[in-house]
PDB file of N, CA, C, O and CB in Angstrom:
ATOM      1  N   UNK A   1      15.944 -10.094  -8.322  1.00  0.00           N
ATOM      2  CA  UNK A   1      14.678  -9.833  -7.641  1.00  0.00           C
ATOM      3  C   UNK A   1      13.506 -10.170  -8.557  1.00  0.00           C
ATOM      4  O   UNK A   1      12.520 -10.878  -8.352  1.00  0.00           O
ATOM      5  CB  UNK A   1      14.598  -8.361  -7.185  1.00  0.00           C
ATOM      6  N   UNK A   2      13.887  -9.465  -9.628  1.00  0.00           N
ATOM      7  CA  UNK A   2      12.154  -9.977 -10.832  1.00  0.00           C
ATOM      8  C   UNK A   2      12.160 -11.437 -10.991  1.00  0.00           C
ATOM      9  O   UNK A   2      11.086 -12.032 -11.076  1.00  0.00           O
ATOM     10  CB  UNK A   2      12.144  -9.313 -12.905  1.00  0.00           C
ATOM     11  N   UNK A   3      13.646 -12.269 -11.055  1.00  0.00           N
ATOM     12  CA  UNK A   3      13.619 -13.352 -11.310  1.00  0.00           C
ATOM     13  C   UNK A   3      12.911 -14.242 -10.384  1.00  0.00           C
ATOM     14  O   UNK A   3      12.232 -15.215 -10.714  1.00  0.00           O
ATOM     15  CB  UNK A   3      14.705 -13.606 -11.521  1.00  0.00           C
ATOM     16  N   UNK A   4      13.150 -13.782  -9.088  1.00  0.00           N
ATOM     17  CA  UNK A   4      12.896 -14.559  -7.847  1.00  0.00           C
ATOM     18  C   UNK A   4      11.225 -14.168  -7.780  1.00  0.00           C
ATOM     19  O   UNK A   4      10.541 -14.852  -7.019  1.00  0.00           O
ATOM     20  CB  UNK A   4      13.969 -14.012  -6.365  1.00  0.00           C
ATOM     21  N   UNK A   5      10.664 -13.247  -8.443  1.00  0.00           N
ATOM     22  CA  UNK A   5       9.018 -13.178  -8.123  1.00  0.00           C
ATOM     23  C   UNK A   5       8.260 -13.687  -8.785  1.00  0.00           C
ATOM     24  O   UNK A   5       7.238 -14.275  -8.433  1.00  0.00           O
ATOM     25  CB  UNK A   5       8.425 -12.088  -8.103  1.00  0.00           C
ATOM     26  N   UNK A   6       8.960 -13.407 -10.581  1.00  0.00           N
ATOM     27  CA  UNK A   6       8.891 -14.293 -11.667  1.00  0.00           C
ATOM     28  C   UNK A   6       8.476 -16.005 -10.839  1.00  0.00           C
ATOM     29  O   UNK A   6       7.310 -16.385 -10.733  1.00  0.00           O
ATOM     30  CB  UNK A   6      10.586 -14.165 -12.586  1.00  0.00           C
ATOM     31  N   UNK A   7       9.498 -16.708 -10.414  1.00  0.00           N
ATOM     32  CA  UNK A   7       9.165 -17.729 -10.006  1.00  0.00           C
ATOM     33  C   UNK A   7       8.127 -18.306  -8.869  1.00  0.00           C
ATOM     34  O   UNK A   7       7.621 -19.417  -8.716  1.00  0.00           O
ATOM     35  CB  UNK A   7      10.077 -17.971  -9.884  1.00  0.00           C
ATOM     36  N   UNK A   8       8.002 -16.746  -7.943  1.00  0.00           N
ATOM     37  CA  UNK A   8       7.350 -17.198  -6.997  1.00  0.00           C
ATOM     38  C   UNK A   8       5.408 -17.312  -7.635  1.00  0.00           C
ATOM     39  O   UNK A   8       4.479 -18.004  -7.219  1.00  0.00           O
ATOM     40  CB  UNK A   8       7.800 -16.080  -5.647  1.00  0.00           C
ATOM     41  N   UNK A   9       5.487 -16.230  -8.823  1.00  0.00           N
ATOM     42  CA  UNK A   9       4.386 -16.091  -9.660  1.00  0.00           C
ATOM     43  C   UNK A   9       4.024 -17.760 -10.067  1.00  0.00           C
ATOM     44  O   UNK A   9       3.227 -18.587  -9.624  1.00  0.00           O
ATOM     45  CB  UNK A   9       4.805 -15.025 -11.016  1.00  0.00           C
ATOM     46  N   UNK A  10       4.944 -17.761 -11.030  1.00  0.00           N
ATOM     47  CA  UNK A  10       4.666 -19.256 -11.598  1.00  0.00           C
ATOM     48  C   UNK A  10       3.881 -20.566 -11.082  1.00  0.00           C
ATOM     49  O   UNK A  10       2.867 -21.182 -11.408  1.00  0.00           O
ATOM     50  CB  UNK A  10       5.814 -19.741 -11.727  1.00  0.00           C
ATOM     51  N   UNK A  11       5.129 -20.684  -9.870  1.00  0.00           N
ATOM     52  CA  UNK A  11       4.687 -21.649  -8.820  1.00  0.00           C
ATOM     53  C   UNK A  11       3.790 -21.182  -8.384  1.00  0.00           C
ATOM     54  O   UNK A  11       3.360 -22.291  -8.069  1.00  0.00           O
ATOM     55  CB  UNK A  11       5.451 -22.012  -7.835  1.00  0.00           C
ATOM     56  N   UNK A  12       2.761 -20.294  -7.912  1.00  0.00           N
ATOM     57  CA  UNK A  12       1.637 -19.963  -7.198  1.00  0.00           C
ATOM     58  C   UNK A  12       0.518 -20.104  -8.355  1.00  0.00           C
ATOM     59  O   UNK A  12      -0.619 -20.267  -7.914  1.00  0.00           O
ATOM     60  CB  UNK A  12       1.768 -18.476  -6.475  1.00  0.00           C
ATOM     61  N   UNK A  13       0.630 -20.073  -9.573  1.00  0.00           N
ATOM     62  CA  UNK A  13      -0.229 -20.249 -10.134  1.00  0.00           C
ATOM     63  C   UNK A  13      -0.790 -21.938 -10.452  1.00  0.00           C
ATOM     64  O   UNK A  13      -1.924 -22.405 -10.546  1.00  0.00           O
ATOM     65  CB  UNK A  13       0.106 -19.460 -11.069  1.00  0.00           C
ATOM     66  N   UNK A  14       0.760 -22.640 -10.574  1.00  0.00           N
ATOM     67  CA  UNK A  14       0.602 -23.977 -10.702  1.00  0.00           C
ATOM     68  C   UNK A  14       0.161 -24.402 -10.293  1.00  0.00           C
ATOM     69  O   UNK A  14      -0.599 -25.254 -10.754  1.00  0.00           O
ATOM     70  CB  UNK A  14       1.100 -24.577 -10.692  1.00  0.00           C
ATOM     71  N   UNK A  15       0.403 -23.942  -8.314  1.00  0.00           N
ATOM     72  CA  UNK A  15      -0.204 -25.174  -7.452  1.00  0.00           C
ATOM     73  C   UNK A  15      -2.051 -24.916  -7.586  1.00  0.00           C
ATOM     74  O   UNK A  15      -2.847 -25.855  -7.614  1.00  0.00           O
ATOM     75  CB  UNK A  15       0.483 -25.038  -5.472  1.00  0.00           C
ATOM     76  N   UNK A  16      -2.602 -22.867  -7.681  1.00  0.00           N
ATOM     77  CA  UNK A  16      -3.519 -22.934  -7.991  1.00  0.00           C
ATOM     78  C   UNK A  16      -4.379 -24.029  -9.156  1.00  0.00           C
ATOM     79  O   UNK A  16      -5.210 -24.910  -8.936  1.00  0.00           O
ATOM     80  CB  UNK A  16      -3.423 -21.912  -8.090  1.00  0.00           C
ATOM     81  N   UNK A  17      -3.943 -23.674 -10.081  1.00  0.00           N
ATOM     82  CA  UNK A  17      -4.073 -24.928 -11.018  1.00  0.00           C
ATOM     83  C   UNK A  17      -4.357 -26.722 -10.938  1.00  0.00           C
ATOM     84  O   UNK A  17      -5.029 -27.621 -11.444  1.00  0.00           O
ATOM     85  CB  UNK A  17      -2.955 -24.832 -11.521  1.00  0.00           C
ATOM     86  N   UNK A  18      -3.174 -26.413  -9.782  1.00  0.00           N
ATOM     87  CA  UNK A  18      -3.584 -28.209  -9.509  1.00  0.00           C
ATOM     88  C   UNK A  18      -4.208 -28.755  -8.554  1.00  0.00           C
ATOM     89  O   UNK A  18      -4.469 -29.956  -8.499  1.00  0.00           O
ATOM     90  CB  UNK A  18      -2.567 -29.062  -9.346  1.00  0.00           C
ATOM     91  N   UNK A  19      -4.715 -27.302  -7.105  1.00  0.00           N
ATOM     92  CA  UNK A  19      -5.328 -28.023  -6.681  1.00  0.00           C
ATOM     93  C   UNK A  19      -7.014 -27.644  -6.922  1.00  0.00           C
ATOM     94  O   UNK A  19      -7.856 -27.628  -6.025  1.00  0.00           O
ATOM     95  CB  UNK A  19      -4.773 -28.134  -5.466  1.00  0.00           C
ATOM     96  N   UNK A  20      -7.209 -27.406  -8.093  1.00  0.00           N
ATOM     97  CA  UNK A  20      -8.215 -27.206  -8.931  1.00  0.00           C
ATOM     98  C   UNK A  20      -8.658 -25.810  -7.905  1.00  0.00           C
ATOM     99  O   UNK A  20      -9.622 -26.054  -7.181  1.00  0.00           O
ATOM    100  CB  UNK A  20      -9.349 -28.664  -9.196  1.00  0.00           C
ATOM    101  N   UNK A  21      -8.402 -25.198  -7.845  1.00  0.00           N
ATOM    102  CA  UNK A  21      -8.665 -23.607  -7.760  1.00  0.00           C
ATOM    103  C   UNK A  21      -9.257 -22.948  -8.630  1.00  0.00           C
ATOM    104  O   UNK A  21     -10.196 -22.172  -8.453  1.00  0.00           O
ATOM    105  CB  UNK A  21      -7.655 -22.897  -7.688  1.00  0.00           C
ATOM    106  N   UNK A  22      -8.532 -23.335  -9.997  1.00  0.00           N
ATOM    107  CA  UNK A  22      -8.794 -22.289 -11.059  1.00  0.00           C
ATOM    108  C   UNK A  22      -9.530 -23.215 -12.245  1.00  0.00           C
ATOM    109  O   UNK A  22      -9.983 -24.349 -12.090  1.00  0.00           O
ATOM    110  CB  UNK A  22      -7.250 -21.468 -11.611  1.00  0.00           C
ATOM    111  N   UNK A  23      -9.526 -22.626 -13.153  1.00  0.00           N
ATOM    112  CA  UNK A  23      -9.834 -23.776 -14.250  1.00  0.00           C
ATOM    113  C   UNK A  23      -8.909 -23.636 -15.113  1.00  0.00           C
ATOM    114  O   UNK A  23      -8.189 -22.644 -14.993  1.00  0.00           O
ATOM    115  CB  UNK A  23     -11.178 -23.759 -15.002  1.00  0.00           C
ATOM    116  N   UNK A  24      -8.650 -24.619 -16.271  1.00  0.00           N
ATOM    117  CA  UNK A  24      -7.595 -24.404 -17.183  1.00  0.00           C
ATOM    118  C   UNK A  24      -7.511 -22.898 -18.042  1.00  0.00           C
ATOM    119  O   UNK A  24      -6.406 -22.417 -18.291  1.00  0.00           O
ATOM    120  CB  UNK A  24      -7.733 -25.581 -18.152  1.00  0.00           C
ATOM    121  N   UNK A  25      -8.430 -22.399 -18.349  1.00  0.00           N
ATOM    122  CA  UNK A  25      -8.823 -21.161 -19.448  1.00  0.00           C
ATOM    123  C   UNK A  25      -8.257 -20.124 -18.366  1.00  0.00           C
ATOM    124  O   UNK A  25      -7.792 -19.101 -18.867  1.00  0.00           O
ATOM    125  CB  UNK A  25     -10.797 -20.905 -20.010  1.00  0.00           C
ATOM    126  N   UNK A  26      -8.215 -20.214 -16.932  1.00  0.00           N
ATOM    127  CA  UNK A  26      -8.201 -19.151 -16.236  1.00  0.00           C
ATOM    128  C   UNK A  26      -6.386 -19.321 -15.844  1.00  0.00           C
ATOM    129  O   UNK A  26      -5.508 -18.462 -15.757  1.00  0.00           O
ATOM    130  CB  UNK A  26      -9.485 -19.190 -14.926  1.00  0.00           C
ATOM    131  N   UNK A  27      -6.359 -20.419 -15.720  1.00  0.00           N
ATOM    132  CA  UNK A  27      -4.515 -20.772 -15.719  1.00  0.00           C
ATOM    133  C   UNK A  27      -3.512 -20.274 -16.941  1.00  0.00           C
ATOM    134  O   UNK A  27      -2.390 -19.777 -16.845  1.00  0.00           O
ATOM    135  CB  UNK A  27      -4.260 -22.556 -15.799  1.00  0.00           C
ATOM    136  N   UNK A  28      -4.301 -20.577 -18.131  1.00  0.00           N
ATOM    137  CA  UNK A  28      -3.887 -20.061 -19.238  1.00  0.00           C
ATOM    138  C   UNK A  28      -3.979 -18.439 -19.519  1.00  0.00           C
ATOM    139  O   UNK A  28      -3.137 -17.977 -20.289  1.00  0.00           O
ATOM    140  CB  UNK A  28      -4.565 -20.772 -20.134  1.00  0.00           C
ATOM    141  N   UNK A  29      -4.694 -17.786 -19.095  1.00  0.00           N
ATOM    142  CA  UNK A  29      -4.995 -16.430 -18.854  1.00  0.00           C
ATOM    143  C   UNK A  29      -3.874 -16.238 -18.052  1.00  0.00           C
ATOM    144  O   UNK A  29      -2.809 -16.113 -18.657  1.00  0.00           O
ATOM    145  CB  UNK A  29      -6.378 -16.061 -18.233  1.00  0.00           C
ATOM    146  N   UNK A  30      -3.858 -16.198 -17.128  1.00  0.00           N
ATOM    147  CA  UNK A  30      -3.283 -15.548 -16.056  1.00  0.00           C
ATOM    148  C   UNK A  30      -1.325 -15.924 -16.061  1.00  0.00           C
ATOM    149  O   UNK A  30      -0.390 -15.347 -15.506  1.00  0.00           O
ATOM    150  CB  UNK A  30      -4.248 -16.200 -14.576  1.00  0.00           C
ATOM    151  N   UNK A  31      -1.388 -17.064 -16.912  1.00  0.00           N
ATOM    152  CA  UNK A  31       0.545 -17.278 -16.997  1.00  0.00           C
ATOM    153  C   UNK A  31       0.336 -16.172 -18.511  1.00  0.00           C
ATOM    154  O   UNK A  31       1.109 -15.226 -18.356  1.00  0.00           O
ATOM    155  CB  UNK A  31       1.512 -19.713 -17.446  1.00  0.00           C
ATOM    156  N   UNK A  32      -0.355 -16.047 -19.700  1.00  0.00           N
ATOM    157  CA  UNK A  32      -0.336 -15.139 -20.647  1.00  0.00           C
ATOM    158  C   UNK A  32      -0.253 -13.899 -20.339  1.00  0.00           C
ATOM    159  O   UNK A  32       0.610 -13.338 -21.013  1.00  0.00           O
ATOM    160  CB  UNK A  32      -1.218 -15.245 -21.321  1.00  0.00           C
ATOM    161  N   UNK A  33      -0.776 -13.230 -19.613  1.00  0.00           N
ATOM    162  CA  UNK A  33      -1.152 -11.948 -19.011  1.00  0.00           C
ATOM    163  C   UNK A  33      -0.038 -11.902 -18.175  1.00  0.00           C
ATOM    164  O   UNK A  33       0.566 -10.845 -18.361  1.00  0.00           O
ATOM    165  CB  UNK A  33      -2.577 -11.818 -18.279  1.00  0.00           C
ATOM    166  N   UNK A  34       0.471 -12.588 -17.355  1.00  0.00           N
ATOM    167  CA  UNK A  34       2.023 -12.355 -16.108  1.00  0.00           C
ATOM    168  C   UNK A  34       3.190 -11.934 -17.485  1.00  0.00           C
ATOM    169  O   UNK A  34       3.838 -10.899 -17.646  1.00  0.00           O
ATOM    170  CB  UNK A  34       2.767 -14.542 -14.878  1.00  0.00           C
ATOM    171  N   UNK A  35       3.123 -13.220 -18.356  1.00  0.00           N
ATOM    172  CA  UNK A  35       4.112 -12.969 -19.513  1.00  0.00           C
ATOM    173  C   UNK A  35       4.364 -12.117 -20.107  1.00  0.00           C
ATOM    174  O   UNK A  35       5.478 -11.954 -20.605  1.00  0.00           O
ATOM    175  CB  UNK A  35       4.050 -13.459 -20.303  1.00  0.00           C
ATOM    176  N   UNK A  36       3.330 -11.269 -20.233  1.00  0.00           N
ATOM    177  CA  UNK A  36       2.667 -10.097 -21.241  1.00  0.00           C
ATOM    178  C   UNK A  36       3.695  -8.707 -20.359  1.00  0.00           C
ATOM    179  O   UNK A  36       4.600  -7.919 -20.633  1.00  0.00           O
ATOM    180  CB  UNK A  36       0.316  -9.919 -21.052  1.00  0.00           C
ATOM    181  N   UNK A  37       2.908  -9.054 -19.307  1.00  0.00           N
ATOM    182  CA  UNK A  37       3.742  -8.018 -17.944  1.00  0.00           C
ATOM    183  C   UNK A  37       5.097  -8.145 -17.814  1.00  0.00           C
ATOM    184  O   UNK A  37       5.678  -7.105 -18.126  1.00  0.00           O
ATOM    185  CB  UNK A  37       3.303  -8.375 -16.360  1.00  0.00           C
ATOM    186  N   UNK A  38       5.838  -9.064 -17.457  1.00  0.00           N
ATOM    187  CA  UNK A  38       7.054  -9.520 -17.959  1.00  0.00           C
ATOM    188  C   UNK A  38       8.043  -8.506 -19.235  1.00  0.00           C
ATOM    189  O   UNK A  38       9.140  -7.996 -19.007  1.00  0.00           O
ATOM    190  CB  UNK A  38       6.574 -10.942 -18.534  1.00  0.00           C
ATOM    191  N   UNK A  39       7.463  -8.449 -20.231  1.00  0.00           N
ATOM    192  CA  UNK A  39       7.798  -8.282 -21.029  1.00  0.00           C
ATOM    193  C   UNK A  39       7.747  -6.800 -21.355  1.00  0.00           C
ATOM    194  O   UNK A  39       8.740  -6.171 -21.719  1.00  0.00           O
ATOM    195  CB  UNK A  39       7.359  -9.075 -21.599  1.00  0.00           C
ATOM    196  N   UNK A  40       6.712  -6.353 -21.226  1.00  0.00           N
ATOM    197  CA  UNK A  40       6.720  -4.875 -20.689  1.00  0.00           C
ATOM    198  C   UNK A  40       7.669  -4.291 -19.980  1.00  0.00           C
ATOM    199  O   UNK A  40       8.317  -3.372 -20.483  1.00  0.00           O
ATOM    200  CB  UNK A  40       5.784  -4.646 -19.953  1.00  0.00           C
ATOM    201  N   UNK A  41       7.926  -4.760 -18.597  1.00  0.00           N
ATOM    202  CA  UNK A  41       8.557  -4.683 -17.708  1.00  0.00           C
ATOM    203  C   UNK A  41      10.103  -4.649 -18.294  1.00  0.00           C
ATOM    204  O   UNK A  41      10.826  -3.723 -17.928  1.00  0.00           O
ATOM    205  CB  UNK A  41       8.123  -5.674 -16.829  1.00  0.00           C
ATOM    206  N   UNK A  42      10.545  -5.518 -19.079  1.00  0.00           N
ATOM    207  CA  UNK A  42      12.056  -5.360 -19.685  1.00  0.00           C
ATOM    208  C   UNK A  42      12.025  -4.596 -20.994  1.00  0.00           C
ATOM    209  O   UNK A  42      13.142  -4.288 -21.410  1.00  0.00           O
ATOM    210  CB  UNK A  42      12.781  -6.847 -19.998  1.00  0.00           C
ATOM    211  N   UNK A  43      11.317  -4.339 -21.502  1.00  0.00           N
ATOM    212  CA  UNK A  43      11.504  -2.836 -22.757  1.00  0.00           C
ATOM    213  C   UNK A  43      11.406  -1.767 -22.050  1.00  0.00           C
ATOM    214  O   UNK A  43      11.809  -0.674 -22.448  1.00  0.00           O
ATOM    215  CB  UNK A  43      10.263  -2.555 -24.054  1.00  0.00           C
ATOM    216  N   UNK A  44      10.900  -1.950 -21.008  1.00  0.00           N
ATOM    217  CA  UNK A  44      10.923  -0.390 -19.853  1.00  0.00           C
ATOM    218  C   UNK A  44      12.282  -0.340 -19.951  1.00  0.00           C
ATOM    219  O   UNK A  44      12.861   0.473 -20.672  1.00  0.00           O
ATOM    220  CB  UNK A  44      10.324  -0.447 -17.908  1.00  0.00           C
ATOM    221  N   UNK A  45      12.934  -1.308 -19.145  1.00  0.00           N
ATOM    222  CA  UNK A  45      13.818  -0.991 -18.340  1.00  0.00           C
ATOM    223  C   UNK A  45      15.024  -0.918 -19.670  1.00  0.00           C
ATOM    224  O   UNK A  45      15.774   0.055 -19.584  1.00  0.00           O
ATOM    225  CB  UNK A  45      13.947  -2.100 -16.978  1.00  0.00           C
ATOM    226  N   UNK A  46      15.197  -1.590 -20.533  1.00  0.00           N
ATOM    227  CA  UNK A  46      15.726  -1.159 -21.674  1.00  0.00           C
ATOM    228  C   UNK A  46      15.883  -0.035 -22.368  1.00  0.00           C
ATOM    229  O   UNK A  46      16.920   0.229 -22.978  1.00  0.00           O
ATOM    230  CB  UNK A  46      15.368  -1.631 -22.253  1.00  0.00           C
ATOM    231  N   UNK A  47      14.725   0.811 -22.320  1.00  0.00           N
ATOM    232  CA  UNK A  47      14.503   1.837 -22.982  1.00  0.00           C
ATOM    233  C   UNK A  47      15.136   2.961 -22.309  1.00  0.00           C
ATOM    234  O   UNK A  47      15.683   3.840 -22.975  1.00  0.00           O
ATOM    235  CB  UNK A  47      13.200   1.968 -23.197  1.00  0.00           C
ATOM    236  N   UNK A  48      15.095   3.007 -20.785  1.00  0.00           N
ATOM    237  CA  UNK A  48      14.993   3.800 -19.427  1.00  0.00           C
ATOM    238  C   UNK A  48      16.905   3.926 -19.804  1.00  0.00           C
ATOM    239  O   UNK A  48      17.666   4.880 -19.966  1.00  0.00           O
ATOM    240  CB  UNK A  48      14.177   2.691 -17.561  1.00  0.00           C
ATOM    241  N   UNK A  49      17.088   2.290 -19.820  1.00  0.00           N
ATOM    242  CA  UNK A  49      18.891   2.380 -19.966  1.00  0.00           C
ATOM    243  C   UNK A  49      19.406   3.401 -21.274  1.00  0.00           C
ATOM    244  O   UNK A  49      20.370   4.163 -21.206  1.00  0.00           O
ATOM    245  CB  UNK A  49      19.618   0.548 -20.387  1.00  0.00           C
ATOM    246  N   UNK A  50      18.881   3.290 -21.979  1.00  0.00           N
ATOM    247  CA  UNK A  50      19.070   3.501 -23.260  1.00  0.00           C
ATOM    248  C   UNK A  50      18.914   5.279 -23.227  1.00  0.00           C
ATOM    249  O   UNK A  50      19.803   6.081 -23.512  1.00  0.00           O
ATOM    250  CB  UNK A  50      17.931   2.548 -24.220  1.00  0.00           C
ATOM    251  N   UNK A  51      17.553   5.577 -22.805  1.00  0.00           N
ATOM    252  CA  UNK A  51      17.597   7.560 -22.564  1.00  0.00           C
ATOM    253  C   UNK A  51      18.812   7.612 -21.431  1.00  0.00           C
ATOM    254  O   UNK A  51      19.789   8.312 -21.699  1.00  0.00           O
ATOM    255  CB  UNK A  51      15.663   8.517 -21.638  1.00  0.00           C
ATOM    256  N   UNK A  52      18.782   6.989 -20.345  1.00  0.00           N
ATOM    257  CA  UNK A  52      19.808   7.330 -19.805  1.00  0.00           C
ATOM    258  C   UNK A  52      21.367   7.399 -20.150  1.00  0.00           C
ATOM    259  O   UNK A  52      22.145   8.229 -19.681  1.00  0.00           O
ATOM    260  CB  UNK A  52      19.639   6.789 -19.043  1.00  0.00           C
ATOM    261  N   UNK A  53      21.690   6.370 -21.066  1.00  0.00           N
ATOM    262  CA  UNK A  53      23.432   6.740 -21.566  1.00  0.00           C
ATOM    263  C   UNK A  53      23.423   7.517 -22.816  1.00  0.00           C
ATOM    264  O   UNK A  53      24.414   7.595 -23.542  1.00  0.00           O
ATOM    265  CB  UNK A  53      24.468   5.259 -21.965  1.00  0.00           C
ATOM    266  N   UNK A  54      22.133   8.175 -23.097  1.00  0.00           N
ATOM    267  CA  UNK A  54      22.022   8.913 -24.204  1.00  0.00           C
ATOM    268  C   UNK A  54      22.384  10.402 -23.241  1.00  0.00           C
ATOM    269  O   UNK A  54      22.924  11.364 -23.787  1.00  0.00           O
ATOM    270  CB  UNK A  54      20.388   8.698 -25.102  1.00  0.00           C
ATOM    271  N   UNK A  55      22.071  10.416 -22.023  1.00  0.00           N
ATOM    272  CA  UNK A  55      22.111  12.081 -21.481  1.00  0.00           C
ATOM    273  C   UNK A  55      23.594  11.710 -21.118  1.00  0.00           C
ATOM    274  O   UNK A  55      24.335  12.552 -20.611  1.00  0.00           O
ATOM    275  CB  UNK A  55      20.862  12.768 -19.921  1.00  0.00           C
TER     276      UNK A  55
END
């Protein structure tokens, strides 16, 4: 499921991107900042696993 939104993210930003929607600084923002989230998102869920086979 994250994978499949992950991608639907991506691609929605690209096509923003190309059909000049956005500007480059704001394309670059916004895949940094998804990434950022991303990444968050799996030390959660890591951590969450981790208290849990600890109880």
């Amino acid at each position: 499921m994250l994978f499949r939104l992950s991608k639907t993210v991506d691609s929605l930003v690209e096509y923003l991107y190309i059909s000049g929607e956005i500007s480059l600084k704001e394309f670059i923002d916004l895949l940094y900042n998804y990434n950022l989230l991303k990444r968050i998102i799996v030390a959660m869920k890591i951590y969450y696993r981790k208290k849990i086979n600890y109880l």
